[in-house]
Each structure stands twice: as structure tokens, then as C-alpha cells.
C-alpha positions in Angstrom: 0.0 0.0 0.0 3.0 2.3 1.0 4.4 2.4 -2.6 1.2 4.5 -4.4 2.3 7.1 -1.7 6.0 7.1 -2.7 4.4 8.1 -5.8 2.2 10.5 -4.5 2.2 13.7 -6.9 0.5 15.9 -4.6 1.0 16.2 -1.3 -2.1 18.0 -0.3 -3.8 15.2 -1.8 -1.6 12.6 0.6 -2.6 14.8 3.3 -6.3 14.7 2.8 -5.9 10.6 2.5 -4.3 11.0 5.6 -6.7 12.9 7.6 -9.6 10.8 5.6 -7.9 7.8 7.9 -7.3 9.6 11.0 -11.2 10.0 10.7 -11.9 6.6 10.7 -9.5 6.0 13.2 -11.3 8.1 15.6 -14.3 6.6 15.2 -13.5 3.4 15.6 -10.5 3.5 17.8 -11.2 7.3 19.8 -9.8 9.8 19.4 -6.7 8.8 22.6 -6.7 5.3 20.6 -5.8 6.0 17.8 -1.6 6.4 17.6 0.4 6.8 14.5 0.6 3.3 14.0 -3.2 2.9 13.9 -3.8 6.3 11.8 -1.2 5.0 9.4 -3.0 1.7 8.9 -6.8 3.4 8.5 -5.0 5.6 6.0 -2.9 2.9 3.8 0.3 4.4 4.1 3.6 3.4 6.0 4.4 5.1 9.4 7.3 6.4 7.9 5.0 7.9 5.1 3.0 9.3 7.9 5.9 10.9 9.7 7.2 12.4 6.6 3.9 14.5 6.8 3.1 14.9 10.3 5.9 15.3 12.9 3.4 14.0 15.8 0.5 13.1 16.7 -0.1 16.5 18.3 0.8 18.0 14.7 -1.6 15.5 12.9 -4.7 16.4 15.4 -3.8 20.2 15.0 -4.5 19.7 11.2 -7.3 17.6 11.8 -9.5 19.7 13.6 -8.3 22.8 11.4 -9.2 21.4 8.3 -12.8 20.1 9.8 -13.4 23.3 10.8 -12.8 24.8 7.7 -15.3 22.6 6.0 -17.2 23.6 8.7 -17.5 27.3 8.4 -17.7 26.3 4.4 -20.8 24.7 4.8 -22.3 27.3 7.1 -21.2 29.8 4.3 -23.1 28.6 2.0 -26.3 27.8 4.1 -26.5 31.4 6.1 -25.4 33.6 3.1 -29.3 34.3 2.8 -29.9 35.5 6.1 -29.2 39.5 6.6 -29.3 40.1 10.4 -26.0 39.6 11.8 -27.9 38.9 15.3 -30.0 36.0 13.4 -26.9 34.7 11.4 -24.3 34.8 14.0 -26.9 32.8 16.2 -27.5 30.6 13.4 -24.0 30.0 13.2 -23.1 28.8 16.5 -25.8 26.6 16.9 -25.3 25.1 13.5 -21.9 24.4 14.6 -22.6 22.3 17.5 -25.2 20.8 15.6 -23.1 19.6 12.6 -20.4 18.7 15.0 -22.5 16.1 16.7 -24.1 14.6 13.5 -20.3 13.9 12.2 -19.0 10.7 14.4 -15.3 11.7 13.5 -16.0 15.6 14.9 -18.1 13.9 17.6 -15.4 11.5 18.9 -13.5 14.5 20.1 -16.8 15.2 22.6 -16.7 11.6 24.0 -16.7 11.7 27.9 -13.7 9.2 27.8 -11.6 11.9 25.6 -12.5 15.0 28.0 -8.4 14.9 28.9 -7.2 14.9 25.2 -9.4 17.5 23.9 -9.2 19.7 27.2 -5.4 20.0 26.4 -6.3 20.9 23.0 -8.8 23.5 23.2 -6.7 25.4 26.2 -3.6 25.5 23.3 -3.4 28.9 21.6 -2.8 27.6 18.4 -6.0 25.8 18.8 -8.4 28.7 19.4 -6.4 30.6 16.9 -6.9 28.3 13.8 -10.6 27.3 14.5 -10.7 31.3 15.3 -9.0 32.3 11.9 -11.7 30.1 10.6 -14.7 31.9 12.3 -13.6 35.5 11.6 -14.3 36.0 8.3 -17.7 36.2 9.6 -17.1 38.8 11.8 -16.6 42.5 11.0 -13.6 44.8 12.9 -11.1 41.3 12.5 -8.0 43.2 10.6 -5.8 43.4 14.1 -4.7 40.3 16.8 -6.6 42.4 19.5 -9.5 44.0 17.5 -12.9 43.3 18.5 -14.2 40.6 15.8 -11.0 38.6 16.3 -11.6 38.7 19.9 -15.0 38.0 19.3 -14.2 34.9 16.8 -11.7 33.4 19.7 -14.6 33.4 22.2 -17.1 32.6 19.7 -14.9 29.2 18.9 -14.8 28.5 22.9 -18.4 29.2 23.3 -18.8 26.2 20.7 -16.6 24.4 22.1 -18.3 24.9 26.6 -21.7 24.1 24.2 -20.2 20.4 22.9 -18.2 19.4 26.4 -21.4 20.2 28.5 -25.0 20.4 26.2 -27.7 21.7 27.5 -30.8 19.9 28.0 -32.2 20.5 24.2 -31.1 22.8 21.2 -33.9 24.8 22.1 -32.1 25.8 25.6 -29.0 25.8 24.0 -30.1 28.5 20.9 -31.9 30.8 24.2 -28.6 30.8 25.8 -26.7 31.9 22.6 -29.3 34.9 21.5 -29.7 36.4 25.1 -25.8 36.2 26.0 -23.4 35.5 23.4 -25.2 37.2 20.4 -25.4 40.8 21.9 -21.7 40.3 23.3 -19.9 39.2 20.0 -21.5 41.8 18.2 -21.3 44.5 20.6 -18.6 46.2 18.5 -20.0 44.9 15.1 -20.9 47.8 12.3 -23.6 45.5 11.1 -25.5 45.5 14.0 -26.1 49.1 14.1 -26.5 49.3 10.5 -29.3 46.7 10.5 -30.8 48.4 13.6 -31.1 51.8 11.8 -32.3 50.0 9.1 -35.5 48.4 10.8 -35.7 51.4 12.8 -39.2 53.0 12.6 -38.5 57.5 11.0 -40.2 59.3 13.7 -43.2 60.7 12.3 -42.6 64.9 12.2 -44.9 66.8 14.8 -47.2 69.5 13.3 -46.3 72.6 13.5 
């Protein structure tokens, strides 16, 4: 199986096989399971191929839930891109985040009660919140600076989603309550869009007679 992949043209595309199998892997193995050895095997590639990729498994995961992510926020692109409130869409968001997360057994695995240690580690790690953050804040207005609002917001936003999947409420419908009444107003507290679309459903004052 290793030799296809010493003739592997693209290495994006060795990747992808690579995560593809890291995937499975977590499913059927867990996430803490599944070692090099075991992602190799779920992938078809030699360890050594593996290694020549990933430098650990720490590297592997970080691309993992990075590239997940991004298919992620590509999917909710695509779905919310209708809906003009930023209020309704950033709510929208969230909750169609933890939502898709659970429906996908390889994202899901990372939520497990018995992987609560591995995926602690990973969401306190910078790098973490930075990439799934990167990934959020396109959506978010006021993101050019490390320390401006929207990237600020993005971070929490991505931790939000993340206190959501670790400890669920008792239904969506709790869950969606909690994100309109305190994480909507506070994420866009500094967003342009949210006063624009105020002033725009804004009622003109009718003039008094004179």
C-alpha cells in the first residue's frame, strides 16, 4: 500500500488521505486510541510515510480539527449567506456548529466523555483557538488586528462552541436561548452590522405639526 504514496504527486492530496484515515480511526478507535501506528494503517500508508507529513500526533490532530473546521465554516457559508441580520446569522452559526459537530461521528469522537483529557489539552492551546478562530472570523466585522474586537469576538465565539459540545444543555432549544440572550449581543457589541441593520428596521419618527 506504502508504494502509491511514494508516488504521490500531490502532497495535499496525501494529506487529505491522511486525515480521511485519521477520521476513521477516531471513530473506531477514539480519538486517545488512535496512535500513529493505527492512523497509518486506517490511511494505507507506512508510518514512515505518515511521519514524513506529520511530525506528531499533536501535529496530525492540529491539522485535523483545522481542516474540519474549515469545511465547517464552508458549509455554514453557504447555508446562512441568505440571512441579513447579523444577530439571526451569527446565532445561526453557533448553533449550526454544535449541531453539525454532533451529527459527524469523526468531529463527535473529540466530545466523547472518555476523551474529555485529550481534547481539554487541545482547546486550552493557543494555536487551537487561533486556527478554529481564523476560521470563524471571516464572519465577523472589525477582525484586521490580533486584539481588535471581531477577532476577539471569533476566539470566544470558537470557545463558546466548544463549553456548548463538552457540557450540552438539556435541548437545542435551551442551547439557541442561551446563545441569542448572552453570546449574540456580546460578539456583536462592536460589530458595524449590528447598528446598521438596527437603523435600518428602525421605525422614522413621524414629524410633529407645526
Amino acid at each position: 500500500m506504502s508504494g502509491g504514496w511514494l508516488r504521490e504527486e500531490s502532497p495535499d492530496l496525501a494529506v487529505e488521505k491522511i486525515l480521511d484515515g485519521a477520521a476513521r480511526a477516531f471513530v473506531d478507535l477514539g480519538v486517545s486510541g488512535a496512535g500513529m501506528g493505527e492512523i497509518a494503517r486506517y490511511a494505507g500508508c507506512s508510518r514512515g510515510t505518515l511521519y514524513r507529513y506529520f511530525k506528531n500526533r499533536h501535529e496530525l490532530h492540529l491539522a485535523f480539527v483545522n481542516d474540519r473546521a474549515m469545511r465547517l465554516v464552508a458549509e455554514l457559508r453557504v447555508e446562512l449567506k441568505d440571512i441579513e441580520d447579523p444577530s439571526e446569522q451569527l446565532c445561526e452559526y453557533i448553533v449550526r456548529s454544535v449541531r453539525k459537530v454532533r451529527a459527524n461521528p469523526a468531529m463527535a469522537a473529540w466530545f466523547e466523555p472518555a476523551e474529555s483529557g485529550i481534547t481539554a489539552r487541545m482547546s486550552r492551546g493557543s494555536e487551537v483557538i487561533d486556527s478554529l478562530g481564523d476560521a470563524f472570523v471571516a464572519n465577523l466585522q472589525g477582525a484586521e488586528s490580533e486584539e481588535s474586537p471581531g477577532r476577539m469576538g471569533a476566539r470566544w465565539m470558537v470557545r463558546v462552541i466548544i463549553s456548548l459540545l463538552t457540557l450540552p444543555g438539556q435541548t437545542e432549544q435551551e442551547e439557541r436561548a442561551l446563545v441569542e440572550r448572552f453570546v449574540v449581543p456580546a460578539v456583536l457589541s462592536n460589530d458595524p452590522r449590528k447598528s446598521e441593520a438596527e437603523s435600518d428596521r428602525a421605525v422614522p419618527e413621524t414629524p410633529r405639526p407645526r
